[in-house]
Backbone as CSV, one residue per row, in Angstrom:
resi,resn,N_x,N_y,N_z,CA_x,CA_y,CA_z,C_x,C_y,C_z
1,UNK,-3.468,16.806,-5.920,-3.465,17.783,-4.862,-4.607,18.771,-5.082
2,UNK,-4.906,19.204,-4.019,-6.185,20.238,-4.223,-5.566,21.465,-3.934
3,UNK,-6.717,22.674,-4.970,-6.263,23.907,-4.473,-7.073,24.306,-3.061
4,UNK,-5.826,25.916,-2.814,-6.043,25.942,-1.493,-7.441,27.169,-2.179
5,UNK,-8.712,27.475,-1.528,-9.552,28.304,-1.679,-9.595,29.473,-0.501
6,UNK,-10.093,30.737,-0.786,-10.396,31.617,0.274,-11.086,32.797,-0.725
7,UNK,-11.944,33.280,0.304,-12.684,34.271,-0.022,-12.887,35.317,-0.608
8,UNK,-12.580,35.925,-1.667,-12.059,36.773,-2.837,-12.610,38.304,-2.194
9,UNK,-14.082,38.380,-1.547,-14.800,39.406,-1.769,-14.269,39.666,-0.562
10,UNK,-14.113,38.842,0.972,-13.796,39.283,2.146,-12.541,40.183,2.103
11,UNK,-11.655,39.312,1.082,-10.276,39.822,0.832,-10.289,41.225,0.714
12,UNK,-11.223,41.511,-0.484,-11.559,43.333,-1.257,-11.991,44.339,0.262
13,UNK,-13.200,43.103,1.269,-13.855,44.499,1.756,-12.380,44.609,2.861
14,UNK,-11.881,43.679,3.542,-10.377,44.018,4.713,-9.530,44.854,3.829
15,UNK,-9.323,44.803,2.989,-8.174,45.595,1.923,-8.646,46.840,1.948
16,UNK,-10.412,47.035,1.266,-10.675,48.774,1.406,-10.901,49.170,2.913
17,UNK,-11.054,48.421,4.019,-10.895,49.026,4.727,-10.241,49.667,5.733
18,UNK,-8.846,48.780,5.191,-7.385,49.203,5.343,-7.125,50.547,4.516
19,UNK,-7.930,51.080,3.539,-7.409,52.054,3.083,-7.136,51.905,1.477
20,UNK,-7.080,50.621,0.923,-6.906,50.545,-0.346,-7.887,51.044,-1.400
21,UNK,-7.893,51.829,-2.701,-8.822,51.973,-3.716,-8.931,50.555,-4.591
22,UNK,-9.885,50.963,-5.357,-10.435,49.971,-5.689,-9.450,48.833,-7.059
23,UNK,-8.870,49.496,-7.607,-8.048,49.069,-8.042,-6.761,47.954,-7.787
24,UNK,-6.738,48.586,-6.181,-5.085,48.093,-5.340,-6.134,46.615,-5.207
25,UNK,-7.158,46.808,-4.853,-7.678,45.409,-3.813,-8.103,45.104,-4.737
26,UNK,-8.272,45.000,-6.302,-8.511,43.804,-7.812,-6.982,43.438,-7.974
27,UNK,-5.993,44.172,-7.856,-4.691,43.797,-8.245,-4.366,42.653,-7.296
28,UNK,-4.551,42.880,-6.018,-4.035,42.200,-4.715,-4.554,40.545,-5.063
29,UNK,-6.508,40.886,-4.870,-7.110,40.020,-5.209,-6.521,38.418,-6.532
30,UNK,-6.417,39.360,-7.398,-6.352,38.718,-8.672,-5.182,37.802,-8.188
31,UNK,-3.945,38.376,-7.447,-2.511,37.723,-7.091,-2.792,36.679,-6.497
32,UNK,-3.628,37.116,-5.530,-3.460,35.879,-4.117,-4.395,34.843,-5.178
33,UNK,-4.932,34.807,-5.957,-6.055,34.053,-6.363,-4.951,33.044,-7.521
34,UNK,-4.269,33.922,-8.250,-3.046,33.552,-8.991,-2.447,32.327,-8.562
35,UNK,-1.816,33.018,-7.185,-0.801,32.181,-6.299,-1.405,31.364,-5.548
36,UNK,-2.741,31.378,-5.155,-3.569,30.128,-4.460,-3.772,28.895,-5.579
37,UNK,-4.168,29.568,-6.870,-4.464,28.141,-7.590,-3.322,27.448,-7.911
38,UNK,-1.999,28.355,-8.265,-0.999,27.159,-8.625,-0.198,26.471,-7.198
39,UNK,-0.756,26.723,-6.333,0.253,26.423,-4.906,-0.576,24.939,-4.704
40,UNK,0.526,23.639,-4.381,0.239,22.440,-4.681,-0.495,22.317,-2.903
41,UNK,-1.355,21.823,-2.528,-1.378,21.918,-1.081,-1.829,19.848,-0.802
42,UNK,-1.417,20.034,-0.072,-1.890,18.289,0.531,-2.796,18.706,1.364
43,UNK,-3.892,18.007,1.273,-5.191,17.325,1.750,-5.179,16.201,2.665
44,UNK,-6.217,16.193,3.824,-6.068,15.556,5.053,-5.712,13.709,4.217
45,UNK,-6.361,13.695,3.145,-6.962,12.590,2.088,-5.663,11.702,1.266
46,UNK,-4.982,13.150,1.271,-3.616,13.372,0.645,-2.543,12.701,1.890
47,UNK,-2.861,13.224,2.551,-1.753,12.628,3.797,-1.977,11.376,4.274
48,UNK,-3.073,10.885,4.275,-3.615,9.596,4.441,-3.342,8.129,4.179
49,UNK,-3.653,8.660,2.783,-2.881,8.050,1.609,-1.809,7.771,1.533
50,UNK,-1.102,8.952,1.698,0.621,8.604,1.686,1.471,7.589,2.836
51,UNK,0.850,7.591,3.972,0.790,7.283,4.826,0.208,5.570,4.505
52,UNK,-0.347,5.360,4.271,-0.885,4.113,3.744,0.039,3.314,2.919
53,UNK,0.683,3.959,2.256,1.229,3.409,1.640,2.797,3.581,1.845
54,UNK,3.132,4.184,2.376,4.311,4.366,3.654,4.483,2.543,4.384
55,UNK,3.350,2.698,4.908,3.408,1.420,5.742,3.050,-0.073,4.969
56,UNK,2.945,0.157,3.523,2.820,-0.850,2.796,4.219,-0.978,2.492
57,UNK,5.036,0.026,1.864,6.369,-0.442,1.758,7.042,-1.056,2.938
58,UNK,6.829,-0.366,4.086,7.960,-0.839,5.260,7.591,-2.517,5.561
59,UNK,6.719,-3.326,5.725,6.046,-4.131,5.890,6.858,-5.029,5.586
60,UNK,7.413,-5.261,4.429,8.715,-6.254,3.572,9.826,-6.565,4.645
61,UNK,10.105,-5.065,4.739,11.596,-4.331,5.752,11.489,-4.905,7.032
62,UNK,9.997,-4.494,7.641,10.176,-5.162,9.095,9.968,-6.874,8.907
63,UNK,9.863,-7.234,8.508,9.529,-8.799,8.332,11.460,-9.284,8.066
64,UNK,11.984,-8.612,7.265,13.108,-8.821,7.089,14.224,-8.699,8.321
65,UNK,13.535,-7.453,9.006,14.636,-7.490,10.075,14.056,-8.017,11.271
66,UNK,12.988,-8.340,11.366,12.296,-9.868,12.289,13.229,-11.104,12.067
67,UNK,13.502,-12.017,11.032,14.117,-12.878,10.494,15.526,-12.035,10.529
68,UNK,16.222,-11.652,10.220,17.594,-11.374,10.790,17.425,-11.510,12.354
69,UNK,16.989,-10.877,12.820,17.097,-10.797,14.064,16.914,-12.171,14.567
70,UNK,15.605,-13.248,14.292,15.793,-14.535,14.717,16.711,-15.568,14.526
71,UNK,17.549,-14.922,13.473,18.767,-15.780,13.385,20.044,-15.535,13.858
72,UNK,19.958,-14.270,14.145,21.241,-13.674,15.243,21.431,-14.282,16.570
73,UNK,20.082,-13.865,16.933,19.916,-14.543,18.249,20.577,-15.890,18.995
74,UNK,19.907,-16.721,18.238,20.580,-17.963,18.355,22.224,-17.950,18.556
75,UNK,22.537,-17.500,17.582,24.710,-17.344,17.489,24.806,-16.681,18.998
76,UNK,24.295,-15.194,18.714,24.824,-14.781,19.945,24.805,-15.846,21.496
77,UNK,23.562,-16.577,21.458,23.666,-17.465,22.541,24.598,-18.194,22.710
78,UNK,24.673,-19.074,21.758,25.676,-20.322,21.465,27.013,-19.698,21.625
79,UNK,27.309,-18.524,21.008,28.876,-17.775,20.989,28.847,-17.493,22.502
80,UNK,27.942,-17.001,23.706,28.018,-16.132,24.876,27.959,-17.718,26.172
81,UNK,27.368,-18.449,25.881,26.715,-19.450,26.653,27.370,-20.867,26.686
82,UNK,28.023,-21.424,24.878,28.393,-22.954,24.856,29.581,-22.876,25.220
């Protein structure tokens, strides 16, 4: 998974110009920077992937319930029809 990134310095100048000293907006800073690197985020790359392989498992499944189904069929006729 990749980290999520954003702008450290934009962060400081919106913060002081909300009113914060210089201190509040290194504390703030340092957090969000904290909590951005350990926050797990999925990637377009990430979803992709998963997805890929989503449809590699099901693949078995639908083939399986193709073949059930072609053998149902038949009964139900013979049971509705002979």
């Amino acid at each position: 998974m990749a980290s999520l990134t954003f702008d450290t310095l934009e962060l400081v100048k919106d913060l002081e110009k909300g009113g914060f000293n210089s201190a509040q907006t290194e504390a703030v800073s340092n957090a969000m920077k904290k909590a951005m690197t350990g926050a797990d985020v999925a990637t377009k790359q990430d979803i992709f992937q998963l997805r890929l392989e989503i449809k590699a498992e099901l693949a078995p499944l639908k083939w399986g319930v193709g073949v059930c189904a072609a053998g149902i069929v038949p009964l139900v006729i013979k049971a509705f029809f002979s």
